[in-house]
C-alpha positions in Angstrom: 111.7 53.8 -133.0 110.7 50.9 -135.5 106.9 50.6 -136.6 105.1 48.3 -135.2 104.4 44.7 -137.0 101.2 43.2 -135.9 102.8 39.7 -137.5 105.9 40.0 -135.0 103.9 40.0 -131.6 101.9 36.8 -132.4 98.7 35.7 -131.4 98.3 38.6 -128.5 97.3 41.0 -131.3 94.2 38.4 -132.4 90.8 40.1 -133.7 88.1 38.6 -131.2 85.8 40.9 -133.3 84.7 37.6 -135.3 82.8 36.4 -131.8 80.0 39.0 -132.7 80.6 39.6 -136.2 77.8 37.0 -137.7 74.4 37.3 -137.7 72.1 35.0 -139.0 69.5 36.5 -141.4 67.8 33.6 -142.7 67.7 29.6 -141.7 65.8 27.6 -144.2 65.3 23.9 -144.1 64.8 23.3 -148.2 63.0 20.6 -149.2 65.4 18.6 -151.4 68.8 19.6 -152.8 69.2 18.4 -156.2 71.5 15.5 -156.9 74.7 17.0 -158.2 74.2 20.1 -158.0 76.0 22.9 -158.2 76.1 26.2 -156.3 75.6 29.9 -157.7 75.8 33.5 -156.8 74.1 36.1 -158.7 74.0 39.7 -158.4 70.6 41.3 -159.7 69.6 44.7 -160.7 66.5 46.1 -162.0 66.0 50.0 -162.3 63.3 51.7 -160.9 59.6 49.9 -160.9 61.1 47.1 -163.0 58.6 44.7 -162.8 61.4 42.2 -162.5 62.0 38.4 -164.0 58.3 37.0 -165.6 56.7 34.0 -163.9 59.6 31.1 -163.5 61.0 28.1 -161.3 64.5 27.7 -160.6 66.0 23.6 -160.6 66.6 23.6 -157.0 66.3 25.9 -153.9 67.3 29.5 -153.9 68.5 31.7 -151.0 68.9 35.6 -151.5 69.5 38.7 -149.7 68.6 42.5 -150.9 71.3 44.8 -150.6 69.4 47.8 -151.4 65.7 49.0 -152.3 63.0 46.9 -152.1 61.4 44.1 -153.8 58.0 42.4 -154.4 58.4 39.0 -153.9 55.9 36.2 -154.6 56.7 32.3 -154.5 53.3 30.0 -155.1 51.7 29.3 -152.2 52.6 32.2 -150.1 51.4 35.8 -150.4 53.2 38.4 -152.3 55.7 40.7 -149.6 58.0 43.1 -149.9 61.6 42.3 -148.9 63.5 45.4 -147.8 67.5 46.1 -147.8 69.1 44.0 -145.3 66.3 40.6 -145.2 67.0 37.9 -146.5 64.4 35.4 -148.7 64.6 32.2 -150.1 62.3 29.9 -152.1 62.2 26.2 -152.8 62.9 25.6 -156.2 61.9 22.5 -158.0 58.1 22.6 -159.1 57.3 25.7 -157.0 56.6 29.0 -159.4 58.2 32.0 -158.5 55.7 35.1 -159.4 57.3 38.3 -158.7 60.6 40.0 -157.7 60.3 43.2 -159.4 61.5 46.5 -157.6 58.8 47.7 -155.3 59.4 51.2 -155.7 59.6 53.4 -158.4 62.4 55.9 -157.4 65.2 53.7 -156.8 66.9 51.0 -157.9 66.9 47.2 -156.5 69.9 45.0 -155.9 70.1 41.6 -154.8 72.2 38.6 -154.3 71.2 35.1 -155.0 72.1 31.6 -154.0 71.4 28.8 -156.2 71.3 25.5 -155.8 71.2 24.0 -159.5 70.6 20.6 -160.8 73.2 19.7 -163.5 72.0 20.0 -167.1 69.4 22.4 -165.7 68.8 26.0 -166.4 69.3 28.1 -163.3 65.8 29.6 -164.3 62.7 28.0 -166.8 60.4 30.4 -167.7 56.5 29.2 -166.8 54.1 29.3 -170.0 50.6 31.0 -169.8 48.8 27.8 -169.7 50.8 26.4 -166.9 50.1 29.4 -164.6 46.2 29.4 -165.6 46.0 25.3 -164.7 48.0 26.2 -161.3 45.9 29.4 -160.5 44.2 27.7 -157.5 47.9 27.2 -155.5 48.5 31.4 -155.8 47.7 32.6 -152.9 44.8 35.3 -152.8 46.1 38.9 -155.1 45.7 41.9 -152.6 43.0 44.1 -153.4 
């Protein structure tokens, strides 16, 4: 008997798995896309209760997913939240400071991917100074008690 070669039989032996494969997890209408720009994927890990990347902005929007553990997130404007393994976030970029996304919890790690959207010339990430975040205080939304 010969072995079977799923390439021989043609397109009989086609998947239809991919017609309930996707699942959208985010859909985001970004504000602007820088002129240019350039995409990037990043994989980020911080250990346990890291408190994650200090205040910053990224040069254009920003789309992400956490793969496992949980993080604080905090864009200005919106309250902090915690993103768990499986959701997806995303952020606008540009002018907007992002605050947090340190690991959540202190007994296991976080791991996420990010999408950026980069302007050219542009750092994918700008730290914000101390006297930037104390002039923009009033767009943070309220600190939980």
């Amino acid at each position: 008997m010969s072995e079977h070669n799923p390439a021989a039989t043609g397109p009989a032996t086609r998947s239809t798995a991919w017609q309930t494969a996707l699942t959208v997890l985010q859909e985001a209408r970004p504000p602007f896309v820088p002129q240019g720009a350039h995409a990037m994927t990043v994989l980020i890990e911080y250990p346990p209760g890291d408190p994650g990347t200090p205040p910053h902005r990224h040069s254009g929007p920003a789309f992400g997913l956490v793969l496992e553990g949980e993080m604080l997130l905090e864009v200005e404007g919106e309250p902090e939240r915690v993103v768990r393994a499986g959701e997806a976030f995303w952020e606008p970029g540009g002018d907007v400071i992002h605050y947090q996304d340190g690991n959540h919890r202190d007994d296991v790690p976080l791991r996420f991917t990010v999408t950026m959207l980069c302007a050219p010339g542009t750092p994918m990430l700008t730290l914000v100074e101390e006297e930037e975040l104390a002039r923009r205080r009033d767009r943070r939304a309220p600190r939980p008690s």
